[in-house]
C-alpha positions as CSV (number, residue, x, y, z in Angstrom):
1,X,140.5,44.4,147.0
2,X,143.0,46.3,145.2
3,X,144.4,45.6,141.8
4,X,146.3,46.9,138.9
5,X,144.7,49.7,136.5
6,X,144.8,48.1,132.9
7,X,146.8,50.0,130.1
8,X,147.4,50.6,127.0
9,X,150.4,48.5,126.8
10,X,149.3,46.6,124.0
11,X,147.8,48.7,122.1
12,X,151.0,50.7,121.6
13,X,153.1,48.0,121.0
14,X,150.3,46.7,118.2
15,X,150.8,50.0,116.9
16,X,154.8,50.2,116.9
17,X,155.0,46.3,115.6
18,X,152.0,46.5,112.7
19,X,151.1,50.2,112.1
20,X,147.4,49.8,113.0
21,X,146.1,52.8,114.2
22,X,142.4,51.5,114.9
23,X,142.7,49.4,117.4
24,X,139.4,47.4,119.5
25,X,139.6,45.7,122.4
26,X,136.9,42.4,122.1
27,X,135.3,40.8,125.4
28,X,132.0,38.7,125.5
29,X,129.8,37.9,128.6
30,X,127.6,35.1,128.6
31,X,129.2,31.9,127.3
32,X,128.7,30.0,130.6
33,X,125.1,31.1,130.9
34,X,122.2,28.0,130.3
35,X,119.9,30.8,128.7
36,X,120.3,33.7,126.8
37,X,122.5,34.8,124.6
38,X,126.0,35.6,124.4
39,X,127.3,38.7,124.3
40,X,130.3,40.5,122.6
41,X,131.5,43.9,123.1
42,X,133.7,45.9,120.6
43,X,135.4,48.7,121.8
44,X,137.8,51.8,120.9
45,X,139.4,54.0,123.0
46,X,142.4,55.4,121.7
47,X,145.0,55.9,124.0
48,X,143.1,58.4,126.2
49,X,143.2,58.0,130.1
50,X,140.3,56.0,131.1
51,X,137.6,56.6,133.6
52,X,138.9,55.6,137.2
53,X,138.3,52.0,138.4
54,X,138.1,50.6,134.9
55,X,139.1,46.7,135.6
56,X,137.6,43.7,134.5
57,X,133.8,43.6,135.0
58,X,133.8,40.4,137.6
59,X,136.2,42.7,139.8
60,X,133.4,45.6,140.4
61,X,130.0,45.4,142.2
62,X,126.7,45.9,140.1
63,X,126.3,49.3,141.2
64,X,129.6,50.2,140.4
65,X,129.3,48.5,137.0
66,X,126.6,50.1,136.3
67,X,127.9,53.7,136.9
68,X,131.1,52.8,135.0
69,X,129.1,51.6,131.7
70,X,127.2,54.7,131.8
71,X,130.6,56.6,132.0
72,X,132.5,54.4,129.2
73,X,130.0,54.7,126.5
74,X,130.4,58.3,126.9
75,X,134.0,58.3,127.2
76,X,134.8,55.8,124.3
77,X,136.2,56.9,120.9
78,X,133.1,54.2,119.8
79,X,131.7,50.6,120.9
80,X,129.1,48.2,119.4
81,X,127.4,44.9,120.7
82,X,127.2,42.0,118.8
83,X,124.9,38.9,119.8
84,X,124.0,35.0,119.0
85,X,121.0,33.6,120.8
86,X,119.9,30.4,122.0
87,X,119.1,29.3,118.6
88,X,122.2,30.2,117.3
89,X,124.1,28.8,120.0
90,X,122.5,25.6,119.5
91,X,122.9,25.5,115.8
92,X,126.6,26.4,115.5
93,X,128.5,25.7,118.7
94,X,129.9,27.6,121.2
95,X,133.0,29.0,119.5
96,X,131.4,29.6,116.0
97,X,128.3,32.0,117.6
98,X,131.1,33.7,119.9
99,X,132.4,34.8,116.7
100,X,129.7,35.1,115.1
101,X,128.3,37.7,118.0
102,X,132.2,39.2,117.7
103,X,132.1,39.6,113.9
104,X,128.5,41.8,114.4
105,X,130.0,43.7,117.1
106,X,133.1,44.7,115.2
107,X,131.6,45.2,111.7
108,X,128.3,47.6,113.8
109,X,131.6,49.9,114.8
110,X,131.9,53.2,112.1
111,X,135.0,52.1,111.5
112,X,136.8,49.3,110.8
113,X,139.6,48.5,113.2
114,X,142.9,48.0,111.9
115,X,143.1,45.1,114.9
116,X,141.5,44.2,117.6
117,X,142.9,42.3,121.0
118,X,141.0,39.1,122.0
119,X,140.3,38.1,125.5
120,X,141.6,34.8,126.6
121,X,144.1,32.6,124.5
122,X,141.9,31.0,122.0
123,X,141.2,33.1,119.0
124,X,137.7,32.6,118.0
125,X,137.9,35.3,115.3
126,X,140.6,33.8,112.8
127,X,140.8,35.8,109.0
128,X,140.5,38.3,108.0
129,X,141.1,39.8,111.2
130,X,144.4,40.7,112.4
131,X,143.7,39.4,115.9
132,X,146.4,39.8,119.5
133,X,145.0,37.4,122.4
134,X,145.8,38.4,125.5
135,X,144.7,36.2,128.6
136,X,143.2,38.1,131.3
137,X,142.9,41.1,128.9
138,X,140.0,42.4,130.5
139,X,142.5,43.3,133.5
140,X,145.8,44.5,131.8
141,X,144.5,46.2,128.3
142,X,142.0,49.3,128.4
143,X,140.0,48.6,125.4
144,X,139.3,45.2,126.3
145,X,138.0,46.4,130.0
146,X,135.8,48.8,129.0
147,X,134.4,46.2,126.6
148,X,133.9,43.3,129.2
149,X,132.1,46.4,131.7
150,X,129.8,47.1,128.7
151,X,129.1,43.6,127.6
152,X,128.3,42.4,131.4
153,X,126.0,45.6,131.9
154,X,124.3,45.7,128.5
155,X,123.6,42.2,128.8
156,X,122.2,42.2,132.0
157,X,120.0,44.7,131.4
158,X,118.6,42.3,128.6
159,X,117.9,39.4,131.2
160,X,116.0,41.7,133.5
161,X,113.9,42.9,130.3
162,X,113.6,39.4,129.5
163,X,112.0,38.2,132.9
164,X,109.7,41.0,132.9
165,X,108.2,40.4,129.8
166,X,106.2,37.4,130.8
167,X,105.3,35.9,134.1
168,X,106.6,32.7,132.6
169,X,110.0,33.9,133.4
170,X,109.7,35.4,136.9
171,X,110.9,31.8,138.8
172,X,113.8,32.0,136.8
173,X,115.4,34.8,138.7
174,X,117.3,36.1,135.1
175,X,117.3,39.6,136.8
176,X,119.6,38.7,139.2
177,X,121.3,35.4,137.6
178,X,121.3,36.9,133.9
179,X,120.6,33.2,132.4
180,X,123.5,31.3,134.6
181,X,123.0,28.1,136.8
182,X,122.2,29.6,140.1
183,X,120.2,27.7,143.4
184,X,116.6,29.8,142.1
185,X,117.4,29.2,138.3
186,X,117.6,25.7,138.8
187,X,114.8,24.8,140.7
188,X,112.6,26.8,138.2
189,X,114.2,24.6,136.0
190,X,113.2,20.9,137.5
191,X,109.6,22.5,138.1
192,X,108.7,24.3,134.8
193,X,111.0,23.2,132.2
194,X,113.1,25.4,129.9
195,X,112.0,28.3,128.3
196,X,112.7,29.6,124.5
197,X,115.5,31.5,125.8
198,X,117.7,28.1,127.1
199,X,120.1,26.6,125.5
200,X,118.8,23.4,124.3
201,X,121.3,21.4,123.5
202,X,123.8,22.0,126.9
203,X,124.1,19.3,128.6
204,X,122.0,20.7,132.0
205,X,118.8,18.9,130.7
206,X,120.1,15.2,131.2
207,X,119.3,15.4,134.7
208,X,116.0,17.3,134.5
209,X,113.8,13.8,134.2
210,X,111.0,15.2,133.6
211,X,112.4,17.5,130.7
212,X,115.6,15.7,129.3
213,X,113.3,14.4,126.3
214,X,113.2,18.1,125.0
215,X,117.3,18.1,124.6
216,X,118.4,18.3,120.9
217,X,122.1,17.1,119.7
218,X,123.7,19.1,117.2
219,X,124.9,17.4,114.4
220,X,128.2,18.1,113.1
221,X,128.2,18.8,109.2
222,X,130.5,15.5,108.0
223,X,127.8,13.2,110.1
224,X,124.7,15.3,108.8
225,X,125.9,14.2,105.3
226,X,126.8,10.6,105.8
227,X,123.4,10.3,107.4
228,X,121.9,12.3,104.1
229,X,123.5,9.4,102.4
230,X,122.2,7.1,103.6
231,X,125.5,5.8,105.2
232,X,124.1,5.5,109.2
233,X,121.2,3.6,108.1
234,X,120.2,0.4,106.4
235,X,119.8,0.4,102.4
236,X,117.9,-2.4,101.2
């Protein structure tokens, strides 16, 4: 199918409107998956011509994903991963261990960017980071590409690692699913109950029967401290 080659569009008008000069593109992978953890990719590229068929990396096949991520780690001016696991996940929410995972990502690069461009329209990042969102970055802006190609490859590679670690994991089918809800995960799922690596407190358990007792409810900080109070229960 064809498409349009991202550029570096806004990178050069960050530059022209800010003066930043370092400048990463940000993509994670992973935020819909039940297990494992998600992943963000920091990237710089400068404003070099990229490798060809660099596009978002739900866009390519595996094998061409694979080759490209070979091709943009060598090709980058620099990139680092950042991560938050299940635990994480579960203890902090969704958009705090994105940016969490982000923050490790950007501070592992050598440098510290100047800015970085956001996938999506939500900025998850906030201060001290001079942040540009761009929705459907991973298309239109280079950096960010070559970070969501990285991020989806690299973090593959860690759910195939994971389900050959242990023959506990092989129903799962994370080699080929990487932690998301597909026909083989779930039935693993009913049959053998989550694993360490699952997110426990997604909602996906409530109709497991015979494991929805193992679900845990995160409790927000203001409700954590009325009930440390005393204030949700009975005080005689």
């Amino acid at each position: 199918m064809p498409y349009e080659a991202p550029t570096h569009t806004v990178e050069r008008s960050i530059r022209a409107t800010t003066g930043a000069r370092i400048i990463a593109g940000v993509d994670e992978v992973g935020r819909g998956a039940w297990a494992g953890p998600v992943t963000v990719c920091a990237a710089v590229t400068g404003l070099r011509r990229p490798p060809d068929g660099l596009t978002d990396s739900k866009l390519l096949t595996p094998r061409r994903r694979t080759e490209l991520a070979a091709e943009l780690e060598r090709w980058v001016t620099a990139h680092a991963l950042g991560h938050a696991g299940p635990e994480e996940i579960d203890e902090l929410g969704m958009t705090a261990a994105l940016r969490l995972a982000a923050v490790r990502a950007l501070e592992a690069l050598p440098v510290r960017p100047d800015a970085v461009i956001l996938d999506g329209k939500h900025d998850y990042l906030g201060d001290p980071w001079q942040v540009r969102t761009v929705i459907k970055g991973d298309r239109s802006c280079v950096a960010v590409a070559a970070a969501s190609v990285i991020a989806k490859v690299r973090r593959d590679a860690m759910m195939s690692e994971l389900e050959a670690q242990s023959d506990r994991y092989a129903p799962f089918g994370f080699s080929a699913n990487a932690g998301y809800p597909s026909p083989v995960h779930k039935a693993a799922l009913a049959e053998w109950g989550p694993t360490p690596h699952h997110r426990m407190t997604w909602a996906f358990l409530d109709a497991l029967p015979r494991w929805r007792h193992l679900r845990k409810y995160r409790v927000s900080p203001e409700a954590a401290e009325l009930e440390s109070g005393g204030q949700l229960g009975f005080d005689f």
